[in-house]
Structures are given as structure tokens and as C-alpha cells.
KOLMAR-618095 format. One record per residue (C-alpha): residue in three letters; x, y, z. Coordinates in steps of 0.02 Angstrom, whole numbers, padded with zeros to 5 digits, always signed. Example, Ala and Ser with C-alpha at 12.3 -4.5 7.8 and 13.67 -1.06 7.14 Angstrom:
# KOLMAR-618095
Ala+00615-00225+00390
Ser+00684-00053+00357
//
This chain:
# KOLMAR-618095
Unk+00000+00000+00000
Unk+00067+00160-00050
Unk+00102+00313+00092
Unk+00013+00429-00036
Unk-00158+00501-00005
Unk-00292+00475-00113
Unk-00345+00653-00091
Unk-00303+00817-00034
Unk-00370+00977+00015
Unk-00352+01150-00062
Unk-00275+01185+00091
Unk-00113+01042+00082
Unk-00116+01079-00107
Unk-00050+01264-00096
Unk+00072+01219+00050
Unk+00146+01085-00053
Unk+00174+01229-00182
Unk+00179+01387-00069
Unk+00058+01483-00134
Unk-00110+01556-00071
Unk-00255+01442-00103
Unk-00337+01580-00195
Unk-00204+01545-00335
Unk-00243+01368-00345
Unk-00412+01393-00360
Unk-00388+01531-00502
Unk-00260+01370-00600
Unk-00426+01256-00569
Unk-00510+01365-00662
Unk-00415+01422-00802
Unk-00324+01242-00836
Unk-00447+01127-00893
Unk-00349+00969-00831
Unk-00375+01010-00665
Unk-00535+00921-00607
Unk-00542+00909-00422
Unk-00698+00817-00331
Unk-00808+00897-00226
Unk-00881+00842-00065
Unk-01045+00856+00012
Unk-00997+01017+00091
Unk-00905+01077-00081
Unk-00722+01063-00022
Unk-00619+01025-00163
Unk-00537+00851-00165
Unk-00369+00845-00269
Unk-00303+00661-00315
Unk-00110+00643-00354
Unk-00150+00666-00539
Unk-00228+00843-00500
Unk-00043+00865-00396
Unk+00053+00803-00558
Unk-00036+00909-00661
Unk-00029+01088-00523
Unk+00171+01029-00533
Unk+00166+01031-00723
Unk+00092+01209-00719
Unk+00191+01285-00560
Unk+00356+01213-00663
Unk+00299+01308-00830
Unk+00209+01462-00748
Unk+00324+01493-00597
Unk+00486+01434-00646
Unk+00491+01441-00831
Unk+00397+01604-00852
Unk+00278+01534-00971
Unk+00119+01689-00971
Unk-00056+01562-00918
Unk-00085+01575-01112
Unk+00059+01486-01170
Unk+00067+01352-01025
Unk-00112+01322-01096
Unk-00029+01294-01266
Unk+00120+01197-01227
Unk-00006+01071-01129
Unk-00144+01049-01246
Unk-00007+01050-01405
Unk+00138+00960-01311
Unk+00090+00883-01154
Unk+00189+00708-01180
Unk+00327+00809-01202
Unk+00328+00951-01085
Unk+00287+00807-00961
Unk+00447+00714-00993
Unk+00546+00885-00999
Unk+00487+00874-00814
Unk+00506+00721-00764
Unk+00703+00744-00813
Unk+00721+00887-00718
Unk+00641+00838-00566
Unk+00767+00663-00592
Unk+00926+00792-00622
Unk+00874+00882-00465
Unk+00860+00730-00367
Unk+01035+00688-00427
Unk+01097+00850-00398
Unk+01049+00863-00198
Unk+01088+00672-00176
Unk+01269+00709-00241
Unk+01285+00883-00124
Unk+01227+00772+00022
Unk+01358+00642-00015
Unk+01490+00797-00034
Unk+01463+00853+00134
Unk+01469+00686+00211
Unk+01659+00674+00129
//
């Protein structure tokens, strides 16, 4: 059994990124692959692919630059790619803090 949540709150979902939840709920709304459930009370319910997807668009948005506009384009035009582009970064900055780590221990 995995330690991952099935879902999270609005709430945990802008701490994981650091950002007011206000912002997340503006990227639900203008990023159609966002779909978060709703409860009985209407409290939105993220699932790990709504985290993927928030980490696709903080990457492009927040530390690429992209304007909302173009992060819209390069994931309905280039998703598989843009996707991988991540997914190699995040790996490189694993690396990257792994090796530091082992630096200091030297």
C-alpha cells in the first residue's frame, strides 16, 4: 500500500506549492486538466494526478515564465513532451541534492 493520499485539500495543495489557495483555485479554473472532486460540503478534493498536473503548471508558470496563455498551449499541443521535460528535471534535481549530500558527508 502506497504512503500517498488518495486526496487532498485546497489547503495541503498550496502548501505543497507555497502559494495562497486563492491561486490554486484561479489554476482550477483556467487549466482545464484540473478536475478536483467535490464533497458534500463543496471542499475540493485533489487526487495525485490533479498534484502532477498543479506541478506541471507551477514548473511552466512559476519557474519557466511561461504567461497562463502559453502554458495552456504547450499542454494541450505538447503535453507528452513538456511532461517528460519534467520528469528529467525533477530526476537531475534529485541527482543534484543526492550528490551535495554525499559531498558534505566526505
Amino acid at each position: 500500500m502506497s504512503d500517498e493520499k488518495l486526496y487532498y485539500s485546497i489547503g495541503e495543495v498550496a502548501d505543497m506549492f507555497q502559494v495562497n489557495t486563492s491561486l490554486i483555485r484561479f489554476w482550477e479554473k483556467e487549466f482545464d486538466i484540473i478536475k478536483p472532486k467535490k464533497n458534500k460540503k463543496g471542499n475540493r478534493l485533489f487526487t495525485q494526478q490533479d498534484i502532477e498536473n498543479f506541478h506541471l503548471i507551477f514548473h511552466l508558470v512559476k519557474e519557466r515564465g511561461f504567461t497562463l496563455e502559453g502554458a495552456k498551449k504547450k499542454l494541450k499541443d505538447k503535453k507528452k513532451e513538456t511532461t517528460d521535460n519534467f520528469e528529467v528535471i525533477q530526476s537531475l534535481k534529485r541527482i543534484k541534492s543526492f550528490l551535495l549530500e554525499l559531498k558534505e558527508e566526505l
